[in-house]
KEVO-814903 format. One record per atom (N, C-alpha, C): residue in three letters; x, y, z. Coordinates in steps of 0.05 Angstrom, whole numbers, plus 5000, padded with zeros to 4 digits. Example, Ala and Ser with C-alpha at 12.3 -4.5 7.8 and 13.67 -1.06 7.14 Angstrom:
residues 2
Ala526448865156
Ala524649105156
Ala526449345156
Ser525749555142
Ser527349795143
Ser525850015157
This chain:
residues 460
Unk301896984461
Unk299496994445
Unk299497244428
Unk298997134404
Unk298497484386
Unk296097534389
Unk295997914392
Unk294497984394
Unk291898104367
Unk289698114360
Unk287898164343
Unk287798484336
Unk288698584313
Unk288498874312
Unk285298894328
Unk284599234335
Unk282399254349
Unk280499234337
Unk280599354306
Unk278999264292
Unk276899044290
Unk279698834290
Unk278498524281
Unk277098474308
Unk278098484334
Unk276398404357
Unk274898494361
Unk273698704351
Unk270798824354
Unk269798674335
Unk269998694314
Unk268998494299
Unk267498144307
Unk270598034313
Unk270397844322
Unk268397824346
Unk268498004365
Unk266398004391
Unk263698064381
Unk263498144357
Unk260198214345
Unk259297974327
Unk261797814317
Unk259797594312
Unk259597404339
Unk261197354361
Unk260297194378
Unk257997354396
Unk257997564397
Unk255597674422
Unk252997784403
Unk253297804381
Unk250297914375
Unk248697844375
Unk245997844371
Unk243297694380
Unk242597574362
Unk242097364354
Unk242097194335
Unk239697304315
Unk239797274288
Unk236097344267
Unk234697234283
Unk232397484274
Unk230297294287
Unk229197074260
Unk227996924277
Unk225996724248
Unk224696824227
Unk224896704200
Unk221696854189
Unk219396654202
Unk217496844208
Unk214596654210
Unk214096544199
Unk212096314204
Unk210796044196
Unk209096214167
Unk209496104140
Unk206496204129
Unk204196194142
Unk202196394133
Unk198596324141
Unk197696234117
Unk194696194131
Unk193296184097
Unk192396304083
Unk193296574094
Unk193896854080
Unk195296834054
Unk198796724057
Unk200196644044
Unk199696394029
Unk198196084033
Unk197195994017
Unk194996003998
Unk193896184012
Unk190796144002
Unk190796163966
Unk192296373953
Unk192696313928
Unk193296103909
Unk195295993920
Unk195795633906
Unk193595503925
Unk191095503937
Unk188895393937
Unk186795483908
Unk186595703911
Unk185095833893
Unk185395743866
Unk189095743859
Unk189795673829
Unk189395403831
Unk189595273835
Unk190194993826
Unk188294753846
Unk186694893864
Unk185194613885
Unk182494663884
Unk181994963876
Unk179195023883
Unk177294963862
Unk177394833833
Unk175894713820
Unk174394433832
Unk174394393856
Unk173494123857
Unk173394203892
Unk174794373909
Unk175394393940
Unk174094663935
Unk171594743931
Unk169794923940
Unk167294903958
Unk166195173962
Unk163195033978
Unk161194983955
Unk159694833968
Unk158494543943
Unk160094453921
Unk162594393922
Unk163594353903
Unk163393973907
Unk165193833883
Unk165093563891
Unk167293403911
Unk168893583912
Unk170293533941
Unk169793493972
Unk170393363985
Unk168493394018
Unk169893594031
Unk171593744028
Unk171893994042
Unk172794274021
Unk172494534028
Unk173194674013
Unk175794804028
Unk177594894011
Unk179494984011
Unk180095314012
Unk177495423992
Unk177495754008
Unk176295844032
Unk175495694047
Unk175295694077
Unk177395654091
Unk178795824100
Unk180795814121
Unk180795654141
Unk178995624154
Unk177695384181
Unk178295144169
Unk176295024141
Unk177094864131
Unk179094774123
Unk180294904117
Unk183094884105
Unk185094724125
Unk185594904152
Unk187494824177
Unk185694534183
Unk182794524191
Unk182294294200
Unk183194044181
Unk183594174157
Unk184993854144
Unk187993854133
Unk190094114147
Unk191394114145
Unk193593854143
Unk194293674162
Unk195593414155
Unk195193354127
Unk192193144123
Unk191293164100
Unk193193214070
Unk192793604068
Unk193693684060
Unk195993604043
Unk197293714060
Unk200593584067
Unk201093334054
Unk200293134064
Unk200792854054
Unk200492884022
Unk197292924020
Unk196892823997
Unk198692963977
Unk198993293981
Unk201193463952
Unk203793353964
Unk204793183981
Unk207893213978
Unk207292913967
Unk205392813967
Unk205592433959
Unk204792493925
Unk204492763910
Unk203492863891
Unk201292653873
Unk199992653900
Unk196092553897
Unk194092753887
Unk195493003900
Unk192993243889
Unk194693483887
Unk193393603874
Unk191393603853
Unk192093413834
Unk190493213824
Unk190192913806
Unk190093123776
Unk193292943772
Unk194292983744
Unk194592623738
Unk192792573720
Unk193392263712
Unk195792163693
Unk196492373677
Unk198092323656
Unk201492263668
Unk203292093670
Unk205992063678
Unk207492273670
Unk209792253680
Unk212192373663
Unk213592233634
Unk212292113634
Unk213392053595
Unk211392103577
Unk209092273591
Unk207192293576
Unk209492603560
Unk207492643535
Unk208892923527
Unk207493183540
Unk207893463537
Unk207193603551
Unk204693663540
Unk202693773563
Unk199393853555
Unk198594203557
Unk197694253546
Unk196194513544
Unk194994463584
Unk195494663598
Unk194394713621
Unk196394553648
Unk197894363633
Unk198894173660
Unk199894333683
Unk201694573672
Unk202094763689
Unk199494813709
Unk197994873703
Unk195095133721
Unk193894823740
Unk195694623727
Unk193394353752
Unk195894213767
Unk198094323762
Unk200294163776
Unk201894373800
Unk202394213820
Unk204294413846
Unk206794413833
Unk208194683842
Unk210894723831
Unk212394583860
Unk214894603863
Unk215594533880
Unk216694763906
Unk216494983894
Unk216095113917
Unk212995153924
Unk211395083912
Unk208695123917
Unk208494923946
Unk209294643939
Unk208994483966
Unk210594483981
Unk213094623978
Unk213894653999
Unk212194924018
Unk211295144013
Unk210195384021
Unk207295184036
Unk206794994023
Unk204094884042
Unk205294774064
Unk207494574059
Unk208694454069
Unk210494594104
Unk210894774091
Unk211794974117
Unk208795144140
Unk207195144119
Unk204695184131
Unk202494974155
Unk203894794147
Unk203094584164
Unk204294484182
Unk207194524185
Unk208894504198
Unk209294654222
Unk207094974213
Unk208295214226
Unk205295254243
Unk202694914251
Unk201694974256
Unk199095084240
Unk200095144214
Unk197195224197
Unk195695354210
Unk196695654212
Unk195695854225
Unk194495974199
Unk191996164213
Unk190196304193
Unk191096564181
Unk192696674194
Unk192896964189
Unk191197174187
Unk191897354168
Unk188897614169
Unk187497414146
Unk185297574147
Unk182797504119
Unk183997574096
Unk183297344086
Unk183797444050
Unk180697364037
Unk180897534023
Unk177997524005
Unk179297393977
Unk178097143968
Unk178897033944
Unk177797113923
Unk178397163897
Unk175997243877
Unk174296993862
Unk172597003857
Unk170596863848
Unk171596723819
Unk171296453817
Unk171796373786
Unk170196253772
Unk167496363773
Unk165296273764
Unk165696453733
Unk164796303708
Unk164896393684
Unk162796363672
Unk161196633653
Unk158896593640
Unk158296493617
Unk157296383615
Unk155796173583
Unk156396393555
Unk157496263545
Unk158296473516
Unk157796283489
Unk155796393474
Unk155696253459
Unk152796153449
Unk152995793447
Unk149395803432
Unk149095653470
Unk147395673491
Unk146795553511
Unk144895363506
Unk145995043517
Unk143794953516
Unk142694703545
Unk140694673548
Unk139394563577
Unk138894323573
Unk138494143589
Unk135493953586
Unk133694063587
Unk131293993583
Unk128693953579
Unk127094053615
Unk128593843630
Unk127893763648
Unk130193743672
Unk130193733705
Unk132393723721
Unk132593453723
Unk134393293734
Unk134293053740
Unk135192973769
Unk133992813778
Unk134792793803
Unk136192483808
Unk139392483803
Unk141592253808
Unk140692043825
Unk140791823821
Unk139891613849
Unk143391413842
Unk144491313860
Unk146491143859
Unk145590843845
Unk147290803823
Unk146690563808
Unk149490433805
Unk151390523799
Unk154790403803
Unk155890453826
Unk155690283854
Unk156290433877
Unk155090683887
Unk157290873892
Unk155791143896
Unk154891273868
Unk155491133843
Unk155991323816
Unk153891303795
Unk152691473785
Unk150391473768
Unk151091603742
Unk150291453717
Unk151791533692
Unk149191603674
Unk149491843665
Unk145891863655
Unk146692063631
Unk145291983606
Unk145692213584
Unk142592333582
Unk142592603575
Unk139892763562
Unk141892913529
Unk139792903518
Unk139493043491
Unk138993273492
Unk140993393479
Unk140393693477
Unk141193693444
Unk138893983438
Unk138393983402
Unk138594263398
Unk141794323384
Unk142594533373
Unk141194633359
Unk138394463343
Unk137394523320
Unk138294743295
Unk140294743286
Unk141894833270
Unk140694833239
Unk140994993235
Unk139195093200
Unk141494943173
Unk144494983188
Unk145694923168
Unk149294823187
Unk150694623175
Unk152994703186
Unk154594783199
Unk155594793222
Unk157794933243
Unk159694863252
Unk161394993251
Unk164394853261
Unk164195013289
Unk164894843312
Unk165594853337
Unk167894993343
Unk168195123359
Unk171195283363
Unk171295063401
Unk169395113415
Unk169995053442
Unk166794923456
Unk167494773464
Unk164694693487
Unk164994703509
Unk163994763535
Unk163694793555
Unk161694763571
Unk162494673595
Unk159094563612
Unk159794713635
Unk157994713645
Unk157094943661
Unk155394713692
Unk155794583711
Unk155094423713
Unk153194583733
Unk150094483742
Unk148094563761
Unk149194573791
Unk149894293794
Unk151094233827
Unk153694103828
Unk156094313840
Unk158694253833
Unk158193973846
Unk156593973871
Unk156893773895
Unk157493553883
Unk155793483853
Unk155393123854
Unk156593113827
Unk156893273813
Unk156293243784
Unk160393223784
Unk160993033772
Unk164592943770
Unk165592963744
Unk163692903727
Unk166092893705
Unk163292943687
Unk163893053653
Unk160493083632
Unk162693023612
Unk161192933591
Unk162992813558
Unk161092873546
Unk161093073522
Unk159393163506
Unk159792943478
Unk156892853467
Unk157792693446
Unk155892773422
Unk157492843406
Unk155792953376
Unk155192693362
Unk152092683360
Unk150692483346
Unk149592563324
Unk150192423293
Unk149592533279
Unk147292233260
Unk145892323232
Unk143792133216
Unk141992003237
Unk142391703230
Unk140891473254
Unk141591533285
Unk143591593291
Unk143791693310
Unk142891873323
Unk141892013310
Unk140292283322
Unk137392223323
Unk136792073304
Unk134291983297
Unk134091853320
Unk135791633342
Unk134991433356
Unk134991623382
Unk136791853387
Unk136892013411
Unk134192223408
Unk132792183391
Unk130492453394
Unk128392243408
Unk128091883389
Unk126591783408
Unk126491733432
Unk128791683435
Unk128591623468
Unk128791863483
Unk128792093482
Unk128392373495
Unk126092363489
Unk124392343475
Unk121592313474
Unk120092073492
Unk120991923487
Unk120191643515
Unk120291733538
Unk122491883541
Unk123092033576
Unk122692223587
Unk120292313560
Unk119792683564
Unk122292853576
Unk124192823561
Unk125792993565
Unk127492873587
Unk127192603608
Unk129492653628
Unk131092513625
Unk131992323600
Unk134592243585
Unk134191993597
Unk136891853594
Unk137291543605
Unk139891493614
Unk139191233620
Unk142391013632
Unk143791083618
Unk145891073623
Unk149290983593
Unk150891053612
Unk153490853606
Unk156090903617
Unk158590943597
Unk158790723582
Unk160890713556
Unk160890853540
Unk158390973534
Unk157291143512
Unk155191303505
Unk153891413490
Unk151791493489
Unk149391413486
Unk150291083477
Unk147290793478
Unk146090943460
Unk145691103440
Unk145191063410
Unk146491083387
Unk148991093386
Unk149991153359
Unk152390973358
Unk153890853330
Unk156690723337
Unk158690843324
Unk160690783339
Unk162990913324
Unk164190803307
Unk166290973286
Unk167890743270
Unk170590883279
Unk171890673262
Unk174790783265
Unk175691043263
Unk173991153242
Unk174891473236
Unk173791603239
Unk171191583266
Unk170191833263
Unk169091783289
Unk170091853316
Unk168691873347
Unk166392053349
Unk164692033366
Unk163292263376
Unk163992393404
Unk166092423403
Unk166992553430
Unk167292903414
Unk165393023438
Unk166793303425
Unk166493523450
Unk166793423472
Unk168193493494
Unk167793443512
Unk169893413531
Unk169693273552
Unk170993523581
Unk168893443604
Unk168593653627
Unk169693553645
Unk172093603667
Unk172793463691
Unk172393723707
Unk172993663747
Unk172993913758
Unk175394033758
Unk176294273751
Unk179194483748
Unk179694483705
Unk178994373696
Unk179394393677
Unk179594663664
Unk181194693657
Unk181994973641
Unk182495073612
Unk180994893598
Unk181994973572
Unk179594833557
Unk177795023554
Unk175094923531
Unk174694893499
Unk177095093494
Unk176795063465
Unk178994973452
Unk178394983427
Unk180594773407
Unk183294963405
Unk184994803398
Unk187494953387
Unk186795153353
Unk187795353370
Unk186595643350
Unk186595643315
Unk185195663307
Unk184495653275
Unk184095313274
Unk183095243298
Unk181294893284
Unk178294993292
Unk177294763285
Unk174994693301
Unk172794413287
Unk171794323306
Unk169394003302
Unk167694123293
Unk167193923270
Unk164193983246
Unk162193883266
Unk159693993271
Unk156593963276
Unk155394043257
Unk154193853237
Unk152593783217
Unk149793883219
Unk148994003201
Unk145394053201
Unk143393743219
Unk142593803225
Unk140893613244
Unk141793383259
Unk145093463258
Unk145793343281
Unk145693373314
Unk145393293340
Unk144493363364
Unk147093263390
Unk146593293406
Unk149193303434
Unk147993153452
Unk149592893454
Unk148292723483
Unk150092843507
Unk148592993520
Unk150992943545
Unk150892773565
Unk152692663570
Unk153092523589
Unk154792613613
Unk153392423635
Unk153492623660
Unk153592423683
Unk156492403692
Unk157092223728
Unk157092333747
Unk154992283765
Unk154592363786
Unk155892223807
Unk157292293816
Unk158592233843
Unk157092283881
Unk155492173887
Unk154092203908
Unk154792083930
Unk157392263941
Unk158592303961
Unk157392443985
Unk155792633968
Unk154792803979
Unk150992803973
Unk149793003983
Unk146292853982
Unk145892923952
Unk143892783938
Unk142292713910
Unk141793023916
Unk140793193889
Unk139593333892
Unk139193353861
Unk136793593857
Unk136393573825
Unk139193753816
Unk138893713798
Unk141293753767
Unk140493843746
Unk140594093739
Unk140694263710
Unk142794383697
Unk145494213685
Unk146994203672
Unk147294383648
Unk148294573646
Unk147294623618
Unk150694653599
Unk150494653577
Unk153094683561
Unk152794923541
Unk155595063530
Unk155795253513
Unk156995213498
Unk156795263466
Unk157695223442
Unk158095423426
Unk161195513423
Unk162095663409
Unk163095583388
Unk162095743360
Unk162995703331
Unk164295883316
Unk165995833297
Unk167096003280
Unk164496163270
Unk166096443260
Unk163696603232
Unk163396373214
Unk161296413205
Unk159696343175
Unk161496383158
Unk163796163141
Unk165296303127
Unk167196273124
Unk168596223152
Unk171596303159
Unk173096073156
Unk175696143145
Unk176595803140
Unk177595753170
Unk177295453171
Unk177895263204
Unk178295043186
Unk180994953210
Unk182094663198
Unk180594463213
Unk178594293200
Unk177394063213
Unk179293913227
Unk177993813254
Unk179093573272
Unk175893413271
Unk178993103276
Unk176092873272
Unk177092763296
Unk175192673305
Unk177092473327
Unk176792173327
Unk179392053319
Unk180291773309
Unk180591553332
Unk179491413336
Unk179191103352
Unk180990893347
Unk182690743370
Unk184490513361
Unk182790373393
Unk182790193375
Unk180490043397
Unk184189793403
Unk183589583427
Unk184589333424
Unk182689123439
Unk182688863432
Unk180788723449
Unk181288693479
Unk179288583484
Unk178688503513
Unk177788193524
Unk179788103532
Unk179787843541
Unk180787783568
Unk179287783588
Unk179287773616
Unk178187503626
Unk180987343625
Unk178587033647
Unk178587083666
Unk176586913686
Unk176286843721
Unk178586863726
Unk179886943753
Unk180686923765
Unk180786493775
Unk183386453781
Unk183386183785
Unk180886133812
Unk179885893817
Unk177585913838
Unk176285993834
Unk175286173814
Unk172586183818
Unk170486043801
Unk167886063812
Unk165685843803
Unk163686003795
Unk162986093762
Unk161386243752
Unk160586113727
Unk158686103722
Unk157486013694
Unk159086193674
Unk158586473679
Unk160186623661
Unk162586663660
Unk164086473679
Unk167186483670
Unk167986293647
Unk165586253629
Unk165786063602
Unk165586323587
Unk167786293570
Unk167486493543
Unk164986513527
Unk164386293518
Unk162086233502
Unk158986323512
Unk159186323539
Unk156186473557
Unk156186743561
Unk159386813564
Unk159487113562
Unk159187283538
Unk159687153520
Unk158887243492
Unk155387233492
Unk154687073497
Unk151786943500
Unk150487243520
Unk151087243542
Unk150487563552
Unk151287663538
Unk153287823523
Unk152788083515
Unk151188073494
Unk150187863473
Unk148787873464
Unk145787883474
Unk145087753491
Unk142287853504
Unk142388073512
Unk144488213528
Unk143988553539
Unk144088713519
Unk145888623500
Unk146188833468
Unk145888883443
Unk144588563441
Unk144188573416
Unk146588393395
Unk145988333383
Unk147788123370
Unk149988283352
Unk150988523341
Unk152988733348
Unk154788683355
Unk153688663385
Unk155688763410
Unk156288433414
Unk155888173423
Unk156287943415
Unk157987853393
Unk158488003365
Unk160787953350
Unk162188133354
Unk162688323371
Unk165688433372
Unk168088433380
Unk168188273406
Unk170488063412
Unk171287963389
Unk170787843378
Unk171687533357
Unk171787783335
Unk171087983330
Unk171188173303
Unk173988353310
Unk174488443344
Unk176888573352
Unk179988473356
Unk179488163358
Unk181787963353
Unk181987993333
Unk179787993299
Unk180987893280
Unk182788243271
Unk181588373281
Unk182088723265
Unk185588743275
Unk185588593304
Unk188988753313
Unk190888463308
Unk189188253289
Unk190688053286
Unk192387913307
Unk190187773332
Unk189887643352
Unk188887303353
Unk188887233372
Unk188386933365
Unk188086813401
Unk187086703405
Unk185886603432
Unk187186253430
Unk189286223446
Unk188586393472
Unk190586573480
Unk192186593466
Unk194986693481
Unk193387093474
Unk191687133465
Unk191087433469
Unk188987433497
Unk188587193507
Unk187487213539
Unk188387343561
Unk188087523575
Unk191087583600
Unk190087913604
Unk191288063632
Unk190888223634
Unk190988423615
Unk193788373600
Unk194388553587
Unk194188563555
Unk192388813546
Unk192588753510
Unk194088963497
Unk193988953477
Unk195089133460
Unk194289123426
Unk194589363416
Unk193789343391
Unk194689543372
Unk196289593353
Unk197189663324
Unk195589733305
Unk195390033301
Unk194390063270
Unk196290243253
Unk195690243238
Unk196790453222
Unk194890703209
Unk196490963211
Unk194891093194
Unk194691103160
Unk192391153152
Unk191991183126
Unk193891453112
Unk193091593119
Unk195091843113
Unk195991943134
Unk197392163120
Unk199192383145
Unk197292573151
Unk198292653186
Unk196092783196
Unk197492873219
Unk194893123234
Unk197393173251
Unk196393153285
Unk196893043305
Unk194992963323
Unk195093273347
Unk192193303352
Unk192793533369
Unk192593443401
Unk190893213409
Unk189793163425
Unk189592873432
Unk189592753459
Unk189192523457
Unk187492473483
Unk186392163484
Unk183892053513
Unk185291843508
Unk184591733539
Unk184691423542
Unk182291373552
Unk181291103543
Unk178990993567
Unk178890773568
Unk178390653592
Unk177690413603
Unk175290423625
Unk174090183633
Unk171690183648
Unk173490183679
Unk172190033697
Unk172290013731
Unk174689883730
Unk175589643712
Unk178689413727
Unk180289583716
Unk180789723694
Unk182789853679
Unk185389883707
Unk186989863699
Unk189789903718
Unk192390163706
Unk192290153676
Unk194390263666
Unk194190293635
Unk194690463621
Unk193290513596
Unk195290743584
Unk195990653551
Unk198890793535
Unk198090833519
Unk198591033506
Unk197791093467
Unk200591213460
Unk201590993450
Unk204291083431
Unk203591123398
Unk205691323385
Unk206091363366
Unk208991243354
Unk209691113336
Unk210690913324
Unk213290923345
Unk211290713359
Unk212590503382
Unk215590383383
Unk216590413402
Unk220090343403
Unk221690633395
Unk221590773392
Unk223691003386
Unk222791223408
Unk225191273424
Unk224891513446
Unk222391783438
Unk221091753469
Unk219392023469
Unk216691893447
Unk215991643441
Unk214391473425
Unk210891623445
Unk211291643472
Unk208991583484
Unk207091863475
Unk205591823471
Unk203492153470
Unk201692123505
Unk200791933518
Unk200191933536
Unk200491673550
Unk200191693579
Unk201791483589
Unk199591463628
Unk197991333636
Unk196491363654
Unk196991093670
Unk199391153688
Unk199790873700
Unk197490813729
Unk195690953732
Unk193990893763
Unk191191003747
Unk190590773732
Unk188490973712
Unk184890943730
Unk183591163738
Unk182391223748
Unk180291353726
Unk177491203725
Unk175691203706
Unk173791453718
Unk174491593739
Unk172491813741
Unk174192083737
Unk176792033726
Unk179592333716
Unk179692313694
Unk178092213670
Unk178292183650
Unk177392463627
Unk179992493617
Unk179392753601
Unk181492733571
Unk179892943552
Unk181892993526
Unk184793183545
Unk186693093528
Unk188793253540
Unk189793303509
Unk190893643512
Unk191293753485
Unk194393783491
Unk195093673472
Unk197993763459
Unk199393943460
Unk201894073485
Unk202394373481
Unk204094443461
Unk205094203439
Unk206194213418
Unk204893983393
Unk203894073382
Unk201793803359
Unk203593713336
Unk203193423346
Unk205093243335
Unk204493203305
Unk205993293287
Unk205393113254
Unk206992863253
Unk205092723237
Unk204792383238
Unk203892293212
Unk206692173198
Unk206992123168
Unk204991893165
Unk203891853147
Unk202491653128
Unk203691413137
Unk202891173147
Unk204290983150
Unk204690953185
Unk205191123197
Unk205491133222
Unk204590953234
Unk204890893256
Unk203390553278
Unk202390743301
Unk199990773309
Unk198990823335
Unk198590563346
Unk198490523373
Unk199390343384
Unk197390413411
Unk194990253419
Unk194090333456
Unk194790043468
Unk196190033487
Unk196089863508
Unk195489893541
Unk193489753544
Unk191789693573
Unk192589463589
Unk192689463615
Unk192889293628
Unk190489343652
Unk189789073656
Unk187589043672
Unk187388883703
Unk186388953721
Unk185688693745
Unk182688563753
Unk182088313742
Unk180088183749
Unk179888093770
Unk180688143787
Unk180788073816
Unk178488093824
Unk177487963847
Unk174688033867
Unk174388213870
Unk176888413884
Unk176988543893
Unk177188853875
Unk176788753851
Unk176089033828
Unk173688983811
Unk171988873814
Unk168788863806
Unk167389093812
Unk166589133794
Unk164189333800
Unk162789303821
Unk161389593829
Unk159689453856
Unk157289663846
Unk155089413844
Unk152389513830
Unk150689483859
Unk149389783860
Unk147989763880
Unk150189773907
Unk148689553930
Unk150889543950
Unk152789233944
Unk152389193923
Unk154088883924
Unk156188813906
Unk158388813903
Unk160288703893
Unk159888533880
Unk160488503851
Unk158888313823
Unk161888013835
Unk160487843826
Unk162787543824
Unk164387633795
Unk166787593802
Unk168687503772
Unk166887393751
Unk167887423725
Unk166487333703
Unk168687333679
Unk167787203656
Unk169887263626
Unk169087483629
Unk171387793632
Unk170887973619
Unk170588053586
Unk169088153567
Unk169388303539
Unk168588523537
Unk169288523513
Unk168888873503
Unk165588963509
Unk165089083523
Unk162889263520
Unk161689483530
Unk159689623523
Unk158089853538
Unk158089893571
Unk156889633573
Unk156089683600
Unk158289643624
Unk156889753645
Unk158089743665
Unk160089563676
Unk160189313676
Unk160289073683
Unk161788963653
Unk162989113635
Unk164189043608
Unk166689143615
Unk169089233595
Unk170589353593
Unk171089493569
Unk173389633567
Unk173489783534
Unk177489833540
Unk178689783520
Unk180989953512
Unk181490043489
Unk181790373499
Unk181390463471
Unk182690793476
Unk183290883456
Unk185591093450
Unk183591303435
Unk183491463439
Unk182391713420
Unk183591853414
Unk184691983386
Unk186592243379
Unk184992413372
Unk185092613375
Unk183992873360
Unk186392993348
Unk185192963305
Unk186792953289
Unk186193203268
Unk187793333260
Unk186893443233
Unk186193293220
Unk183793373195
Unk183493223175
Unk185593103149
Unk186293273153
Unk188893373130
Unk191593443142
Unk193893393134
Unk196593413134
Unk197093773136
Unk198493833151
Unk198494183143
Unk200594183124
């Protein structure tokens, strides 16, 4: 046998006899508690609209599993947009990195121990700007299931002109209040929202689809901002901003989620504007609607699974309007019944000019399943947003972290897919509605597909 210079056998005997590392420790929630803070605690606070909070350490371990599941099944924090969507202003500050879940991930593993105290800082932010309230508090009662959809009028009363830089809401009770969509109503429209804030002395009304007084056209939405919980980014992309017109006014609208107990609600929002003066590149925000044609489900036995009666309701709930817009939304995306019947629609426009898109929404009502806004469709990286598990209470503008220009001629393109099943009806009150012809409309118990861009006015 050869023998090992002495060297090497000391050696050799120090890697077989030495005492092995010790472990590193399990993280605490010492060590998580920050990626709670960044990214969970808009919605996982106390009174927040979450059922547990997350800067509570107690809380935290007791739903530790939980946890776990939901960020490695990347359920939460709820980013709706896919991966073919393009990239957004903020997706970072609402999305886990992957060492982020793994660091929870080891935390729960290791027992989800508390560690020492950490003191979190506070991310409460103050109203900057013009502030404005209801009249009055409101106290939410459940009318969609647990979900109550209610707008009040609020009146900038403005002397002259303003361009918008950013809106922000500020909500009363994180507990209930889920999602607010600010809608700038301007002429008849304002005229019809001062009456009915006057009818209600101030404590506003029903709406779900919209703001139930004003209509939109193709070129010109009244969305001019929209509030989810964690949202991080209130104002426009820098040197724009949305015209608010002399005697135009703000419906907000407001879903209450009552998961948790009713309580009153004083909502209020902030509106920041450019100087008097200063040049800002107008944004409008542009609508691509497609129709909506939803039959029964096979088996079922409903008067309203006749087209012709369902038209017949929305005309009694809406007005004769809302009754020709089916048959007006087939003829606009150049459709034809029956073969535009079926879960799924779609619809084609083109733009009039070149322009450049900063921002985009999707929306659909309760069946919505899946929902696309392409820009001239078929050629790689086409999608601007893409929401395959589309969930009508995550609904938000998502801004562009690079803003697309979009030649004259271009095809925007929204396609929706839907389920009329039993088992996706609305549930009004405590009861689950029967299948029906679904169409286009407002209410609850309607549907909508439809695309919103937020556009420059002009080409840069």
């Amino acid at each position: 046998m050869r023998w090992l210079p002495a060297s090497l056998a000391a050696l050799a005997a120090g890697l077989v006899f030495a005492a092995p590392l010790a472990a590193a420790p399990p993280p605490t929630y010492a060590d998580v508690a920050h990626v709670f803070n960044d990214k969970c605690t808009g919605c996982h606070t106390e009174g927040g609209i979450a059922p547990f909070s997350l800067r509570s350490a107690k809380e935290a371990k007791a739903h530790a599993q939980l946890i776990k599941i939901m960020t490695q099944a990347n359920a939460m924090p709820p980013w709706p947009p896919a991966r073919d969507s393009m990239a957004f202003v903020g997706q970072s500050a609402r999305q886990l990195t992957a060492q982020e879940k793994d660091l929870i991930a080891r935390w729960v593993a290791g027992g989800a121990k508390l560690g020492p105290h950490v003191t979190l800082p506070a991310k409460k932010a103050a109203p900057k700007g013009l502030v404005l309230q209801p009249r009055a508090a409101y106290m939410p009662h459940p009318a969609v299931g647990l979900d109550d959809y209610h707008c009040t009028m609020l009146d900038p009363k403005l002397t002259q002109g303003r361009m918008v830089t950013a809106a922000q809401v500020f909500p009363g009770r994180q507990s209930i209040v889920h999602h607010a969509i600010m809608f700038e109503v301007r002429g008849a429209g304002a005229a019809a929202a001062r009456a009915r804030d006057k009818a209600t002395g101030g404590k506003g009304w029903t709406c779900f689809g919209g703001p139930g007084v004003a209509d939109d056209d193709n070129d010109h939405g009244h969305w001019l901002g929209v509030w989810v919980p964690g949202k991080v980014n209130d104002a426009f992309p820098a040197g724009t901003g949305m015209s608010l017109p002399k005697g135009a006014v703000i419906v907000l609208q407001i879903h209450y989620n009552l998961i948790h107990k009713a309580q009153p609600d004083l909502t209020r929002v902030s509106l920041r504007f450019a100087p008097v003066g200063t040049k800002v590149k107008p944004l409008e925000t542009k609508q691509y609607f497609a129709p909506i044609e939803l039959p029964c489900p096979a088996g079922i036995k409903n008067p309203l699974c006749n087209r012709a009666a369902a038209i017949r309701y929305l005309g009694k709930a809406y007005g004769p309007d809302a009754a020709a817009t089916p048959d007006g939304l087939l003829q606009f995306c150049g459709k034809r019944l029956p073969a535009a019947a079926g879960p799924t629609t779609t619809c084609d426009r083109k733009l009039d000019g070149a322009t450049t898109i900063y921002a985009v929404l999707g929306h659909m009502h309760m069946r919505g399943l899946d929902i696309r806004v392409e820009l001239s469709p078929g050629r790689p990286g086409s999608t601007l947003m893409h929401m395959p598990a589309w969930n009508f209470h995550w609904q938000d503008f998502y801004a562009l972290k690079k803003p697309v220009f979009a030649p004259a001629g271009s095809t925007v393109r929204v396609t929706c897919r839907f389920d009329n099943s039993p088992l996706k009806q609305p549930v009004i009150g405590t009861k689950r509605l029967l299948p029906r012809y679904v169409l286009w409309g407002e209410g609850t118990t309607d549907e909508m597909c439809l695309g919103v861009l937020q556009t420059g006015v002009t080409a840069p």
